[in-house]
C-alpha positions, 0 to 999 in steps of 0.5 A: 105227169109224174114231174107234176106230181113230185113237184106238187109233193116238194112245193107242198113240203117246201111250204111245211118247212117254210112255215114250221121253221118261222116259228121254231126258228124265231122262239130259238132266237136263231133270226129276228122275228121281222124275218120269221114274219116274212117267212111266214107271209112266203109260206102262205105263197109257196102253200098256194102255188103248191095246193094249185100244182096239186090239184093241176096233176089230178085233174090233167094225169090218172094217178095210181092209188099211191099217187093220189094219196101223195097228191091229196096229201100235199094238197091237204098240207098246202092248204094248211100252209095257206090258211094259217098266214092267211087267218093270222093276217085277217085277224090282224085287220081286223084289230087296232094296231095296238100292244097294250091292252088294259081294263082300266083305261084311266088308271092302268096298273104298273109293271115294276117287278118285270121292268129290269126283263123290258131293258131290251124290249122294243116297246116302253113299259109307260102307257100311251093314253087316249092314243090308244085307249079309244082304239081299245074301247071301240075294239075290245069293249068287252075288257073290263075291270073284274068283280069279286064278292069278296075281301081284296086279301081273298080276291088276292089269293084267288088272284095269284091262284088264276096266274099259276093256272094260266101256266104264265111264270111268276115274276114277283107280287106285293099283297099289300099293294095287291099287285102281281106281275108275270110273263106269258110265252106265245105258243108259235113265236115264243114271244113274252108278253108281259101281265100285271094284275092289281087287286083293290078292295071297292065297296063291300067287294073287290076289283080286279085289274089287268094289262097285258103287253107285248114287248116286240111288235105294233100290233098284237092281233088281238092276243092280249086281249084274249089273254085278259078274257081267258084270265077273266074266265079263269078267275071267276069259274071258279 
């Protein structure tokens, strides 16, 4: 019974490193993110077989308390193993397949300081229209153009204000077209999405534009869009 139990531990960690390492490794440049999304979907398997393994040795063998804690350990790290790649993959079915997400479908605003950054990235800069516009409205209806009560030159300020505080790096800004542009970094992967905000005045106020897009991968699982909500909430709570 002990062999159970080690082996429950050693899949268990197995599963951790598996999984740590799709992400660490991938931000590092050590392999391509391709792989570090096939490791991640091995993790998510090697994190099931060992929360199986773990609950297999309590239920046939009577561990000793330290036993037990080792084996409820490895069950609690397998689980997580699991639930991680599993909730990254609902996430990506239940959005469209799209990397380019805009709150301004007909008219989305331009990358230009970040273009010469795109050179190696896999996805173009330009805009896919309808092809995606419609799958974004049926799935983020929610991202639209955002309303100042205040002059562009303000709305601008405040702008550029709200970017710094997402922590995203500056790329470059023109006031005088009201256009910012930045990058953001994901947490796990490292990838760099790229964000321009075009600020226009429009009537006694002003509206705020935003798109966000991936330079690697078809789909973004949402991220995007949550970037525009989160920017959203941070230039108008304030």
């Amino acid at each position: 019974m002990k062999l159970l139990q080690r082996l429950a531990l050693l899949v268990a960690l197995l599963g951790l490193a598996m999984l740590v390492g799709s992400g660490v490794f991938t931000r590092l440049g050590v392999w391509d993110f391709r792989f570090g999304f096939t490791l991640l979907r091995y993790a998510a398997y090697v994190g099931l077989a060992g929360a199986a393994l773990a609950l297999l040795a309590l239920a046939v063998s009577r561990p000793k308390t330290g036993a037990m804690v080792s084996l409820f350990a490895a069950l609690l790290v397998s689980a997580a193993t699991f639930a991680l790649p599993w909730s990254l993959q609902r996430a990506a079915r239940d959005v469209p397949p799209i990397h380019d997400i805009t709150t301004d479908t007909n008219d989305p605003p331009r990358f230009v300081d970040v273009l010469p950054l795109r050179i190696d990235a896999s996805n173009g800069s330009d805009y896919a229209g309808d092809s995606i516009a419609q799958l974004q409205r049926a799935a983020y209806p929610d991202v639209e153009p955002i309303m100042l009560p205040v002059t562009s030159a303000e709305a601008f300020t405040r702008a550029y204000a709200a970017a710094e505080r997402m922590g995203w790096e500056l790329v470059g800004s023109d006031s005088a077209s009201g256009r910012i542009e930045a990058t953001a970094t994901t947490t796990w992967f490292g990838f760099k999405d790229d964000v321009v905000i075009r600020v226009r005045g429009e009537g006694s106020g002003s509206r705020v534009d935003v798109r966000s897009m991936s330079r690697v991968g078809r789909s973004d699982v949402g991220a995007n869009a949550a970037r525009i909500r989160a920017y959203r909430k941070e230039l108008t709570d304030r």
